[in-house]
ZADO-1210 file (C-alpha; in nm, 4 decimals, padded with zeros to 6 digits):
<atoms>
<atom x="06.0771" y="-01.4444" z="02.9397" code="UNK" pos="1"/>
<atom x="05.8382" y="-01.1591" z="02.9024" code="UNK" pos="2"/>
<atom x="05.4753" y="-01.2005" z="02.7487" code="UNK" pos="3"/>
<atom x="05.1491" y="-01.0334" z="02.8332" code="UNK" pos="4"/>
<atom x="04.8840" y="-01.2723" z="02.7496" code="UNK" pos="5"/>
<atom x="04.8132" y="-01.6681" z="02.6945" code="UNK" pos="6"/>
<atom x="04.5716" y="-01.9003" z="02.6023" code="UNK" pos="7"/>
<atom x="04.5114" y="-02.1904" z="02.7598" code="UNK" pos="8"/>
<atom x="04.4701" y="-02.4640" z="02.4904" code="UNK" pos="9"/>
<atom x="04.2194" y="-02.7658" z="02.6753" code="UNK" pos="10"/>
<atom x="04.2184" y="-02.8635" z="02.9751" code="UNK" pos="11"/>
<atom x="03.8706" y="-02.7853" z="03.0978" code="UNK" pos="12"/>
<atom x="03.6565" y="-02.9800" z="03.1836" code="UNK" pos="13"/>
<atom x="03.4284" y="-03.0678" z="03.5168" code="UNK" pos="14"/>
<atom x="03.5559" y="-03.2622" z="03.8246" code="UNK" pos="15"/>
<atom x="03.3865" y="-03.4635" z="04.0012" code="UNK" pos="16"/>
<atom x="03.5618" y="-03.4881" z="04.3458" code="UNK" pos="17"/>
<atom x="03.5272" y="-03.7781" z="04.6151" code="UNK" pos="18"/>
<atom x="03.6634" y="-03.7153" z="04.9699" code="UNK" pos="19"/>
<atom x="03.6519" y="-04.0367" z="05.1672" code="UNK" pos="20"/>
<atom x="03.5271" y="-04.0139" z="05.5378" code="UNK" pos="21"/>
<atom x="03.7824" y="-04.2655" z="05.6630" code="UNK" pos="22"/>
<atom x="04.1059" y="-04.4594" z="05.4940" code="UNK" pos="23"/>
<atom x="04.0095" y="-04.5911" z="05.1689" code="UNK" pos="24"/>
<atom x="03.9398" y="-04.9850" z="05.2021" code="UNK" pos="25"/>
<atom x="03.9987" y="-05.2021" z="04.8457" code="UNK" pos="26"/>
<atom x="03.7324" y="-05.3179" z="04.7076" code="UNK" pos="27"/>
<atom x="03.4673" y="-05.2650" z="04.9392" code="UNK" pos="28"/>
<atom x="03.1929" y="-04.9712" z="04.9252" code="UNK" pos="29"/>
<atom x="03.3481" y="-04.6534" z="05.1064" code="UNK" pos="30"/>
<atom x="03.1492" y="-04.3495" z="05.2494" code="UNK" pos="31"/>
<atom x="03.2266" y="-04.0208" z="05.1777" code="UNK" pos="32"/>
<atom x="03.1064" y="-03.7345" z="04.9194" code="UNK" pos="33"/>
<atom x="03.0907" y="-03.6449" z="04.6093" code="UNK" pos="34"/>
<atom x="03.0860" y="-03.2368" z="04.4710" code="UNK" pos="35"/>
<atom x="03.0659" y="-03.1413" z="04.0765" code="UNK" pos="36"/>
<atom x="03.2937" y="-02.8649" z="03.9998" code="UNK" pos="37"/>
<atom x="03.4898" y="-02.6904" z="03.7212" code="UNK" pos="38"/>
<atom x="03.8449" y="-02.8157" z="03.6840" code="UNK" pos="39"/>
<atom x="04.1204" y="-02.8777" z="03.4334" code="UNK" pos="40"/>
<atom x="04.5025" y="-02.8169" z="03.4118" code="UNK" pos="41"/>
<atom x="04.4488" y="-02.5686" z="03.1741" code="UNK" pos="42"/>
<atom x="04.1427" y="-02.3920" z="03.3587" code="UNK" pos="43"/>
<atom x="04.2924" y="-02.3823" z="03.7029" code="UNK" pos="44"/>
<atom x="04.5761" y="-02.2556" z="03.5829" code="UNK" pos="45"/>
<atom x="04.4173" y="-01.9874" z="03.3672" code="UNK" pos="46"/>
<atom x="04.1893" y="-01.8850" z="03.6900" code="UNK" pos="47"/>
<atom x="04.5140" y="-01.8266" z="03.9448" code="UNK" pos="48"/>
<atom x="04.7322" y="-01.6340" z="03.6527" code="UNK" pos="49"/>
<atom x="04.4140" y="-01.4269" z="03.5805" code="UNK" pos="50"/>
<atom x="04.3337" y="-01.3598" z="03.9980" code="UNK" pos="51"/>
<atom x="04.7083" y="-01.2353" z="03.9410" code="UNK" pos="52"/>
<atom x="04.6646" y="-00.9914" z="03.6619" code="UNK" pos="53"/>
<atom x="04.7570" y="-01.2141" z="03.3365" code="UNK" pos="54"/>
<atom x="04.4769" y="-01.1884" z="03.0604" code="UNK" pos="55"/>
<atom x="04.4143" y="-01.5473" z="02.9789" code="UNK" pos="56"/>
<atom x="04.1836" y="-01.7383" z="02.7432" code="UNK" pos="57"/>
<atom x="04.0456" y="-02.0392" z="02.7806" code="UNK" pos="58"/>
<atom x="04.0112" y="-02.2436" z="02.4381" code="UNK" pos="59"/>
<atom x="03.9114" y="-02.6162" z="02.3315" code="UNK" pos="60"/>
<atom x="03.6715" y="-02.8476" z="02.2581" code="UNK" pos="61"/>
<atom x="03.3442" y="-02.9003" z="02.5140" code="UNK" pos="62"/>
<atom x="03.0234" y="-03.0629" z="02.3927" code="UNK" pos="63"/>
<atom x="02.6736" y="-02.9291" z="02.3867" code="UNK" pos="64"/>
<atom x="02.5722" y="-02.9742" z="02.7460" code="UNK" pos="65"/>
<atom x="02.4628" y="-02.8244" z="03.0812" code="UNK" pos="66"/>
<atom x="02.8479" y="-02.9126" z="03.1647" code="UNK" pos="67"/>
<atom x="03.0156" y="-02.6749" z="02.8730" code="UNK" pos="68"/>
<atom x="02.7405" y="-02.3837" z="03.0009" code="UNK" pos="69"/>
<atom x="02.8929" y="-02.4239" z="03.3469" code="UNK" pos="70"/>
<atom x="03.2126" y="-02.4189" z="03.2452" code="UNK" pos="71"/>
<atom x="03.1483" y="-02.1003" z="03.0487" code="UNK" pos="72"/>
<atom x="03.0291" y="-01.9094" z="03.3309" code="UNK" pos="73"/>
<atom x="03.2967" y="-01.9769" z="03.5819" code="UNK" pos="74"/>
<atom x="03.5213" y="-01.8129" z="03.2723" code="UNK" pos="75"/>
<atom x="03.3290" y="-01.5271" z="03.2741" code="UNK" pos="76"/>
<atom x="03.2838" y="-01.4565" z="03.6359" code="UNK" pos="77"/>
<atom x="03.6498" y="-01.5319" z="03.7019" code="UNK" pos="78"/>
<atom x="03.7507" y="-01.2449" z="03.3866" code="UNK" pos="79"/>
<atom x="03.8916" y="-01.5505" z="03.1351" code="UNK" pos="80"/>
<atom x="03.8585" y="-01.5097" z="02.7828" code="UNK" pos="81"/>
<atom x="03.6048" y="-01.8163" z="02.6284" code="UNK" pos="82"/>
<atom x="03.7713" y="-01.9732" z="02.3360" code="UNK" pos="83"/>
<atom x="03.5682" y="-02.3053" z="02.4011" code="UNK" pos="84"/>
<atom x="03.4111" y="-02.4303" z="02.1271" code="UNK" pos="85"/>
<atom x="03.0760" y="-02.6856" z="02.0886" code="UNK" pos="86"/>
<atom x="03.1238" y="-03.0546" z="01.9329" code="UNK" pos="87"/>
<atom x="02.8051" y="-03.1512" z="01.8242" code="UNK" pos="88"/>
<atom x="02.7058" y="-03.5204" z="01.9642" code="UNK" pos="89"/>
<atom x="03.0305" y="-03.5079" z="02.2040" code="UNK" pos="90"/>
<atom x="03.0373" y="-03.4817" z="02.5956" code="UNK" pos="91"/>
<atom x="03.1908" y="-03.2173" z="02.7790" code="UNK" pos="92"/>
<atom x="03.5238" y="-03.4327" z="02.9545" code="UNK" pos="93"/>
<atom x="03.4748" y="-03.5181" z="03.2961" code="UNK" pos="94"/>
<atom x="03.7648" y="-03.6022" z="03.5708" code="UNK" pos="95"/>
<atom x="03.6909" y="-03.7971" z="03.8618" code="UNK" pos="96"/>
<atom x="03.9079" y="-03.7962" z="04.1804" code="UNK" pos="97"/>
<atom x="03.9049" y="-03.9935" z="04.5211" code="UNK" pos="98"/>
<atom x="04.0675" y="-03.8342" z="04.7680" code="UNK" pos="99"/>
<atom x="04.1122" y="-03.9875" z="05.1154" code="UNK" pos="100"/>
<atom x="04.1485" y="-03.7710" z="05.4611" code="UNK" pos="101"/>
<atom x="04.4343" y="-03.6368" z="05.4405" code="UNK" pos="102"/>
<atom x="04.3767" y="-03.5068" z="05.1516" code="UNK" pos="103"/>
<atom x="04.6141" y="-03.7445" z="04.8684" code="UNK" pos="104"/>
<atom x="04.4469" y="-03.7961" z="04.6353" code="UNK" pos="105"/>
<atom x="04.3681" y="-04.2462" z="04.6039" code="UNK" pos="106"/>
<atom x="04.3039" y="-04.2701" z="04.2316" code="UNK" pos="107"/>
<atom x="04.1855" y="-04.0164" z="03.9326" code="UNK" pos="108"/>
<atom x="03.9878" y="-04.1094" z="03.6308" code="UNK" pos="109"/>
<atom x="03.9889" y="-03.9112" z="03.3137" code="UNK" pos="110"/>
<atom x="03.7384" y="-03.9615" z="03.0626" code="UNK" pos="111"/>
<atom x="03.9107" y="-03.6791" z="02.8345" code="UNK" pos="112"/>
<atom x="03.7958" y="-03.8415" z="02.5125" code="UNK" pos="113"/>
<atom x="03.6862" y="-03.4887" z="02.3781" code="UNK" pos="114"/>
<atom x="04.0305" y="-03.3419" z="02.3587" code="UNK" pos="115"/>
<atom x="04.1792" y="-03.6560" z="02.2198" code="UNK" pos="116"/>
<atom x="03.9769" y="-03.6794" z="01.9730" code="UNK" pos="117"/>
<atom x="04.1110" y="-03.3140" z="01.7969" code="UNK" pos="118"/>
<atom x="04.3679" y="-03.2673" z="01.5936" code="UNK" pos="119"/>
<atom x="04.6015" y="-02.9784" z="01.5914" code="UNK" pos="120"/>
<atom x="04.4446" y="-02.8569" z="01.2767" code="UNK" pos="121"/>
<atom x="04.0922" y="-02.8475" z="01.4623" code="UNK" pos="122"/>
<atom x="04.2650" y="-02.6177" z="01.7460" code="UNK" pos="123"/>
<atom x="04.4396" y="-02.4189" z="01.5053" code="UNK" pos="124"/>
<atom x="04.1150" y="-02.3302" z="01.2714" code="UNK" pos="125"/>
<atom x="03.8702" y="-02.3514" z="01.5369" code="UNK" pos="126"/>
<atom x="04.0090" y="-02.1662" z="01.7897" code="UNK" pos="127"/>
<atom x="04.2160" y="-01.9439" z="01.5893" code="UNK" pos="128"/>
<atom x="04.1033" y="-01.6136" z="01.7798" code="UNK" pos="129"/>
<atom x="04.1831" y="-01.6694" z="02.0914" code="UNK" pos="130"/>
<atom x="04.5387" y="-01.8262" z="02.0010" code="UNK" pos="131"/>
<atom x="04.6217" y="-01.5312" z="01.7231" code="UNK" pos="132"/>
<atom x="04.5929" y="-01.2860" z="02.0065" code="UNK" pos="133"/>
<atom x="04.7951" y="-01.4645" z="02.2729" code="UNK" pos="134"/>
<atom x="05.1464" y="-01.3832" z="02.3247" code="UNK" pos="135"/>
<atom x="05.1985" y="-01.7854" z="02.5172" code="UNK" pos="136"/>
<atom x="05.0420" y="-02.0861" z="02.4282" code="UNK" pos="137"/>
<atom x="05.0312" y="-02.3155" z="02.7186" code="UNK" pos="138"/>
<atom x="04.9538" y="-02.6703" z="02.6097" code="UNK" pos="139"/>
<atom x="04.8563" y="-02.9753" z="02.8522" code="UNK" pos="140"/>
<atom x="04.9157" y="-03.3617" z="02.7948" code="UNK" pos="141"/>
<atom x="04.5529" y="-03.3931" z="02.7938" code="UNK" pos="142"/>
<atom x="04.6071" y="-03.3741" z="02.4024" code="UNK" pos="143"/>
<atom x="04.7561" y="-03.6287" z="02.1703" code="UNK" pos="144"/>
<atom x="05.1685" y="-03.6658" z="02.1146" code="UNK" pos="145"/>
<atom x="05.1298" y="-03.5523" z="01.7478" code="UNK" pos="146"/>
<atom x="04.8848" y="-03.2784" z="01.8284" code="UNK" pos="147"/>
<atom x="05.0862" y="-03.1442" z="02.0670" code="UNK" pos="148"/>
<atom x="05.3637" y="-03.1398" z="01.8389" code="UNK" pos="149"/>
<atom x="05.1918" y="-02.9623" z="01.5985" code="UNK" pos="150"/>
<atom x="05.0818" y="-02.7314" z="01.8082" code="UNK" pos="151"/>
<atom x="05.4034" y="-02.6392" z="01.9359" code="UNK" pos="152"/>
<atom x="05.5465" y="-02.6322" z="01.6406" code="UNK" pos="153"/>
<atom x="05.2621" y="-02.3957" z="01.4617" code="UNK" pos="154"/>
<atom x="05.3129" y="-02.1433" z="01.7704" code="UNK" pos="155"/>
<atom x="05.6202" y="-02.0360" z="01.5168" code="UNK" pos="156"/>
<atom x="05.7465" y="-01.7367" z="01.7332" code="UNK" pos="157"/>
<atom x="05.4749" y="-01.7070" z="02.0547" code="UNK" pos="158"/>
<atom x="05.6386" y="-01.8358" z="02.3751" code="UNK" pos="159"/>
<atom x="05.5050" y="-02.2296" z="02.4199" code="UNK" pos="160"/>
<atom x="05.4308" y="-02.3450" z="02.8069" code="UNK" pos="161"/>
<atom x="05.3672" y="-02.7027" z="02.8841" code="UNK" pos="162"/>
<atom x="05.1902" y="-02.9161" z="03.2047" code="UNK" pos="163"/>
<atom x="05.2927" y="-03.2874" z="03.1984" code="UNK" pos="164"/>
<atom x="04.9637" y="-03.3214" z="03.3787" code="UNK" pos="165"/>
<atom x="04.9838" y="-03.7261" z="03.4619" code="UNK" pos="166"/>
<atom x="05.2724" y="-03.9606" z="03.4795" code="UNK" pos="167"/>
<atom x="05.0502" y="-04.1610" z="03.2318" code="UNK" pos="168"/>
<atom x="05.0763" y="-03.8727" z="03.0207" code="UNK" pos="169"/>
<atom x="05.3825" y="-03.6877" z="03.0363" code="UNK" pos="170"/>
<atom x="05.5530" y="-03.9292" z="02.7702" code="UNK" pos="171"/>
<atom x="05.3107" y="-03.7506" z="02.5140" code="UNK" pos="172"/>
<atom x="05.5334" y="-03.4224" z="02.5230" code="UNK" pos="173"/>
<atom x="05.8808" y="-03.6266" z="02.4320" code="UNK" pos="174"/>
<atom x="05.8651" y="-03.5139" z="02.1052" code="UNK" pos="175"/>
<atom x="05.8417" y="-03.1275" z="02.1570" code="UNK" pos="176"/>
<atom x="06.0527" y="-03.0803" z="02.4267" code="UNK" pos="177"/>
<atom x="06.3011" y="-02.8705" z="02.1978" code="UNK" pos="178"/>
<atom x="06.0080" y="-02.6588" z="02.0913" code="UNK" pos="179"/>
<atom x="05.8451" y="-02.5914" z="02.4916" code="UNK" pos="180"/>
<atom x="06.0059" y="-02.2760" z="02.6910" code="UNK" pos="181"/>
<atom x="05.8634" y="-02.3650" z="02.9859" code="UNK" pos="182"/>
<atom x="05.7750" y="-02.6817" z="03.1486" code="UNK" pos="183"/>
<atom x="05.5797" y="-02.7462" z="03.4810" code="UNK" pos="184"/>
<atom x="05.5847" y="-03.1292" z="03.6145" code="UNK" pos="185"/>
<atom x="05.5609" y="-03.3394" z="03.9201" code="UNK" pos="186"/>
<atom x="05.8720" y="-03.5697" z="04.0317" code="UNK" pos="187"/>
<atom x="05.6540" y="-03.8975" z="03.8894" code="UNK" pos="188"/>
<atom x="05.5491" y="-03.6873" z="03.5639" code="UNK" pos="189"/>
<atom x="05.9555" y="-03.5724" z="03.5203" code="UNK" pos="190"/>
<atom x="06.0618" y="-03.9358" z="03.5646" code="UNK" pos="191"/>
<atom x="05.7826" y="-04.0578" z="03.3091" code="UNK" pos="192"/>
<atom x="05.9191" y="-03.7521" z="03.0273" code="UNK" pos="193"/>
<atom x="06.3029" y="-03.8144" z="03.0635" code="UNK" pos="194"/>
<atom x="06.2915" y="-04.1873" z="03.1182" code="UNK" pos="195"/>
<atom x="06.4690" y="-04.1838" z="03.4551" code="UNK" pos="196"/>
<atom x="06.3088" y="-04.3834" z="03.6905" code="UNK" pos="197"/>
<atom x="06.4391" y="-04.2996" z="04.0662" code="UNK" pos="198"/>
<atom x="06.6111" y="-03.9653" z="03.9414" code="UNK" pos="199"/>
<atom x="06.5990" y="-03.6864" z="04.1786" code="UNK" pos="200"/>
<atom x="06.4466" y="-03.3760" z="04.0551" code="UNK" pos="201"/>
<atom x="06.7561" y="-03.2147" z="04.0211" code="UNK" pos="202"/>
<atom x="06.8798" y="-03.4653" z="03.7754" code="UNK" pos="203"/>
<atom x="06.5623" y="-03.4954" z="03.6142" code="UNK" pos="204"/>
<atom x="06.5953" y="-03.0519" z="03.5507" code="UNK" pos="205"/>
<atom x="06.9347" y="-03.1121" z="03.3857" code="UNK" pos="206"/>
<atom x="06.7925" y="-03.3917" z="03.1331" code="UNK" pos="207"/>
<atom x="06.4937" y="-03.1752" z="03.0493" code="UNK" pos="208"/>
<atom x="06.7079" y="-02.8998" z="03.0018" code="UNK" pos="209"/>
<atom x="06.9843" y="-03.1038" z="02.7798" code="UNK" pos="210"/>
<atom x="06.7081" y="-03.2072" z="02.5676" code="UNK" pos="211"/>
<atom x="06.6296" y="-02.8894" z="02.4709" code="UNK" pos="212"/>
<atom x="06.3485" y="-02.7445" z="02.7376" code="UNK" pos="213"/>
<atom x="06.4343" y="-02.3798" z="02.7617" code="UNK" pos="214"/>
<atom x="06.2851" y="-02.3222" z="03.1552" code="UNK" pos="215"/>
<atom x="06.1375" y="-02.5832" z="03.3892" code="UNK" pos="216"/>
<atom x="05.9823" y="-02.6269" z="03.7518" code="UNK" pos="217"/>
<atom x="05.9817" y="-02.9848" z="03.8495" code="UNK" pos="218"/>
<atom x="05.8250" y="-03.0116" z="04.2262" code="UNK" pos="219"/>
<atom x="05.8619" y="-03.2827" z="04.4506" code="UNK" pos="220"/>
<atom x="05.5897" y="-03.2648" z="04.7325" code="UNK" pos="221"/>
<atom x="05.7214" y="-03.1310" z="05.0298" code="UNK" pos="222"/>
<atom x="06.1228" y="-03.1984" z="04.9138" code="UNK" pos="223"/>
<atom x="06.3246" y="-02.9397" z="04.7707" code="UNK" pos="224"/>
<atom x="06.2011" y="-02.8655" z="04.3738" code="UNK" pos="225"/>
<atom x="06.4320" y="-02.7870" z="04.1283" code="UNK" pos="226"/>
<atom x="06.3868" y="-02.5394" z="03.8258" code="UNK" pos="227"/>
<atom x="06.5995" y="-02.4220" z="03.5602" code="UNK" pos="228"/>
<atom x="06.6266" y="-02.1183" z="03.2998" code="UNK" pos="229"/>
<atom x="06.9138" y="-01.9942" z="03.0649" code="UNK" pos="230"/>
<atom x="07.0898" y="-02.3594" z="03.1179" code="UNK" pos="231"/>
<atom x="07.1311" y="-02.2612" z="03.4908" code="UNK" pos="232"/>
<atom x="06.9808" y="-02.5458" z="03.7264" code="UNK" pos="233"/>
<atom x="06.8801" y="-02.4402" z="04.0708" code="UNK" pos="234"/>
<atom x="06.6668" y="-02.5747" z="04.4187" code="UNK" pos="235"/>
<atom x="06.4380" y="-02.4336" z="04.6480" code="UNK" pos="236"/>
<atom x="06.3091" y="-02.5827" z="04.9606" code="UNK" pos="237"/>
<atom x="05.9345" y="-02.5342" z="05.0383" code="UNK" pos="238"/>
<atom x="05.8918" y="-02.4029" z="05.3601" code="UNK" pos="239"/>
<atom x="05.6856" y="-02.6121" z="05.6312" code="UNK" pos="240"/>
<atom x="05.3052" y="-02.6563" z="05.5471" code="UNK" pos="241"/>
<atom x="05.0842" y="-02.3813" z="05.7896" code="UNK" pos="242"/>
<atom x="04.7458" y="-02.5897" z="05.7416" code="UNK" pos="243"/>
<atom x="04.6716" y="-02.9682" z="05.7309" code="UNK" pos="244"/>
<atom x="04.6017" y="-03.0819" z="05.3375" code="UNK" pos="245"/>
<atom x="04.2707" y="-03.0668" z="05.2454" code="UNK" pos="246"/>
<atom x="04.2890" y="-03.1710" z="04.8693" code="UNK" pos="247"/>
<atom x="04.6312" y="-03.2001" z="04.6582" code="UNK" pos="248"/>
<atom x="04.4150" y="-03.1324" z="04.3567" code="UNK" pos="249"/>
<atom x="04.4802" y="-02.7827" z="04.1954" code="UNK" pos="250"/>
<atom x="04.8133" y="-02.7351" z="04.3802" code="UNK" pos="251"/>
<atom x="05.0753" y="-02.8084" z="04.1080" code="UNK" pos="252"/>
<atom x="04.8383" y="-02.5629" z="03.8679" code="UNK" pos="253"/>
<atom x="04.8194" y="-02.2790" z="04.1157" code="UNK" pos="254"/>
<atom x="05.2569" y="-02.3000" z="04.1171" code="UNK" pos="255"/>
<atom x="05.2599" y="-02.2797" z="03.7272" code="UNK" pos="256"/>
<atom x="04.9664" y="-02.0160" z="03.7269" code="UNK" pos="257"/>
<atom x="05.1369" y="-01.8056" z="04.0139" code="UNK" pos="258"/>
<atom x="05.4760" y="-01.8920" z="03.7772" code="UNK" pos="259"/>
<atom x="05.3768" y="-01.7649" z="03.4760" code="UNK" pos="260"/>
<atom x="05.1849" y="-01.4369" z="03.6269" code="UNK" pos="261"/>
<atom x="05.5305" y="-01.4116" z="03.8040" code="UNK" pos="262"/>
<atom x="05.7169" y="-01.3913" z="03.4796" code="UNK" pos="263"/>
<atom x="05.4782" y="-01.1730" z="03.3431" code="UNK" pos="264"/>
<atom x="05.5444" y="-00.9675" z="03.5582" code="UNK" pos="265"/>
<atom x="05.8894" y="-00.9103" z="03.5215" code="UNK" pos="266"/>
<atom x="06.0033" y="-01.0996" z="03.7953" code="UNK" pos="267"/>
<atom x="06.3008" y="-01.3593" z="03.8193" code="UNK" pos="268"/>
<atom x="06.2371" y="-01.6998" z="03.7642" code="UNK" pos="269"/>
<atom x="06.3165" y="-01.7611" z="04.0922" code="UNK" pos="270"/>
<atom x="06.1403" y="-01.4831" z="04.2734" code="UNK" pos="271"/>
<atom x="05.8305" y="-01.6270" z="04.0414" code="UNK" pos="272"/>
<atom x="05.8987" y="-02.0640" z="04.1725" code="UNK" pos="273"/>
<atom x="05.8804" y="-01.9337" z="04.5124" code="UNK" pos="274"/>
<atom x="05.5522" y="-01.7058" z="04.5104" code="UNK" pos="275"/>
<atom x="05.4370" y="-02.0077" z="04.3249" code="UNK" pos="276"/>
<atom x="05.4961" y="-02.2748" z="04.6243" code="UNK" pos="277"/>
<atom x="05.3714" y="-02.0422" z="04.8577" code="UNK" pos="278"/>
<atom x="05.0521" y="-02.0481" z="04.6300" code="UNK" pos="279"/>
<atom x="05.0326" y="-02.3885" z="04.6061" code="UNK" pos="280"/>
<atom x="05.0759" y="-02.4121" z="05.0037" code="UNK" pos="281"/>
<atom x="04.7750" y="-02.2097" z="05.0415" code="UNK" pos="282"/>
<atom x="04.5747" y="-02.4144" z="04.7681" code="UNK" pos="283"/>
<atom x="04.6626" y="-02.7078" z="04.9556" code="UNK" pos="284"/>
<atom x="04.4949" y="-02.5854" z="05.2494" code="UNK" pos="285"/>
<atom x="04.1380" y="-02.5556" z="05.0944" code="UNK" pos="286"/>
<atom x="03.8612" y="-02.8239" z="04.9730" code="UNK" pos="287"/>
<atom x="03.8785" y="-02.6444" z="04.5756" code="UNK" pos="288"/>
<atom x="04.1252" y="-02.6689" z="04.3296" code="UNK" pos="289"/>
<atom x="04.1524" y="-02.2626" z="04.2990" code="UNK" pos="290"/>
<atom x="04.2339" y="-02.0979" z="04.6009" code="UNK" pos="291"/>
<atom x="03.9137" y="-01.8354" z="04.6032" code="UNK" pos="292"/>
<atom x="04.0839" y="-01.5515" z="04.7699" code="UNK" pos="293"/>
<atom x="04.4212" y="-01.5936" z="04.6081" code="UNK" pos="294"/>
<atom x="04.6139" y="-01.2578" z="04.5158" code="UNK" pos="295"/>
<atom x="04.9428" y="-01.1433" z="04.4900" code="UNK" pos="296"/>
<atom x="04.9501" y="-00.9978" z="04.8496" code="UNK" pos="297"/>
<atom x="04.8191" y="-01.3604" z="05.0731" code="UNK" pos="298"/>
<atom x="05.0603" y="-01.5040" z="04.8196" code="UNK" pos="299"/>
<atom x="05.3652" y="-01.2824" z="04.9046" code="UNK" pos="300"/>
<atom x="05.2662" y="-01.2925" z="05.2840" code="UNK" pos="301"/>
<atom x="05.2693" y="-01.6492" z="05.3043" code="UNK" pos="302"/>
<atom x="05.6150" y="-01.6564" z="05.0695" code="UNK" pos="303"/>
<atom x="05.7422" y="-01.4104" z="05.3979" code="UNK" pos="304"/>
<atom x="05.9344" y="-01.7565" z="05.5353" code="UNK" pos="305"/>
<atom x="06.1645" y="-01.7668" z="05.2550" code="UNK" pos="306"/>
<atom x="06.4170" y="-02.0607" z="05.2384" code="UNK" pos="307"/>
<atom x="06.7304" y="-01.9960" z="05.0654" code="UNK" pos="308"/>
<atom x="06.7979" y="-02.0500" z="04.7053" code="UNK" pos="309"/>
<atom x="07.0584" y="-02.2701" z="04.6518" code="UNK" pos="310"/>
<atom x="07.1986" y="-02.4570" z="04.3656" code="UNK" pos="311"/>
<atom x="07.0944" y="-02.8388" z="04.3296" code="UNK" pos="312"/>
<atom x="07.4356" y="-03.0235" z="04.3506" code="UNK" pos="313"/>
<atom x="07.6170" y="-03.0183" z="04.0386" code="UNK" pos="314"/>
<atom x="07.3286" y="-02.9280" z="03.8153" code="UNK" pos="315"/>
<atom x="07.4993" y="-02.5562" z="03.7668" code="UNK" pos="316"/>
<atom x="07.6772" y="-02.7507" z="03.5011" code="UNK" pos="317"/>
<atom x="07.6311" y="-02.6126" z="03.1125" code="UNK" pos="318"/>
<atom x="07.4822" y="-02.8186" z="02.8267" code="UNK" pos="319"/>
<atom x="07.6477" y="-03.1187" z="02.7204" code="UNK" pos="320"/>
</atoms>
């Protein structure tokens, strides 16, 4: 898979982060602290694929706010294209996570309503300059099931990249799956997509695959994650954490940003899954969602303990 630009279709909006002083108690008032701060599937994952040399744009709905003006200049001082466009009356979408010490993250609200609320034909007339230009459009679950079909399927012959983004989510990809050439999910967002509650993520790469997903990456944490491309199914074993966690948020988006710059690139799909854990290690190790010194070279140093690629049981097997 070869392409040399994307757009990033949502998926920005601000964060507003919580980090709890002590183990979260139920119910009860907790201290901690609270930081506002650009975020998004789609933006984080723009920012690491453009620190690694991928021209990406940025485009979807924000409202008319101090919020949309921040997220604007974070685009332009991190060299992403703006494709964000004003809703008049509507409120920039906010996420807010609670994360406790060590560093899971306790619960997430989105109030996404913005993105929801737009139809593929909005994204498609709207932000038709940044998407005409881009050789992939990579599409989050932040969107609708029918837009996102849409979208996929009005991509006609542009490469189409996908982030599950939420288990609560995931389910609204189902029906595009046969249209997406690349898929990034969790182990809980894999099981929510293929139906297949308790399935390992190397059984949860060969149903994605059957149905019709042309390349995957589905990590589990610190287990072995599985990926897949040209109906081959493979595993790769992270290699120990250097750094206690300071925030999970942002990790799974610098491994599909670190991915997809990867592929770009020219390199093999899984040369590209195993720069992108080691990028996610290192995002795991800092308070933001985007690593701020990331770059090809701390990525491919930390990548320098290199577990062994190794096929994931019997998932080698072809299509049924």
């Amino acid at each position: 898979m070869r392409f040399g630009s994307a757009v990033f279709v949502g998926g920005a909006h601000v964060d507003l982060a919580g980090s709890l002083a002590a183990p979260p108690v139920a119910g009860a008032s907790n201290p901690g602290r609270l930081v506002r701060r650009p975020g998004g599937a789609g933006l984080n994952t723009a920012s690491v694929a453009a620190a690694l040399g991928l021209a990406t744009t940025v485009a979807g709905p924000v409202g008319e706010d101090p919020e949309a003006a921040a997220l604007r200049r974070v685009l332009a001082e991190r060299g992403i294209g703006d494709g964000l466009v004003a809703m008049a009356g509507a409120a920039t979408g906010t996420f807010v996570s609670i994360v406790a010490p060590d560093g899971q993250m306790v619960i997430g609200l989105a109030d996404l309503s913005i993105n929801e609320a737009v139809a593929a034909d909005w994204f498609l007339s709207r932000c038709r300059p940044a998407l005409a230009v881009a050789d992939l459009w990579f599409l989050t679950a932040n969107q609708q099931a029918a837009t996102l079909m849409a979208l996929a399927e009005a991509a006609e012959g542009r490469h189409v990249a996908a982030a599950a983004v939420s288990a609560a989510k995931a389910g609204r990809l189902a029906g595009c799956l046969a249209r997406v050439d690349l898929l990034f999910a969790n182990l809980g967002e894999a099981r929510s997509l293929a139906g297949l509650p308790g399935a390992d993520a190397g059984e949860l790469a060969c149903r994605l695959r059957d149905a019709g997903v042309g390349a995957g990456v589905i990590s589990a944490a610190g287990a072995p994650l599985a990926f897949w491309q040209d109906g081959e199914v493979d595993s790769l074993a992270p290699p120990p954490l250097a750094a206690a966690i300071a925030d999970v948020n942002g990790a799974g988006d610098a491994l599909a940003g670190t991915v997809l710059a990867g592929l770009a690139r020219g390199l093999t799909m899984a040369r590209a899954v195993e720069l992108g854990i080691a990028a996610a290690q290192l995002t795991l190790g800092v308070p933001e969602p985007v690593h701020p010194g990331l770059s090809w070279r701390l990525i491919e140093a930390r990548a320098q303990i290199r577990p062994a690629v190794a096929p994931a049981g019997q998932t080698n097997a072809g299509k049924g």
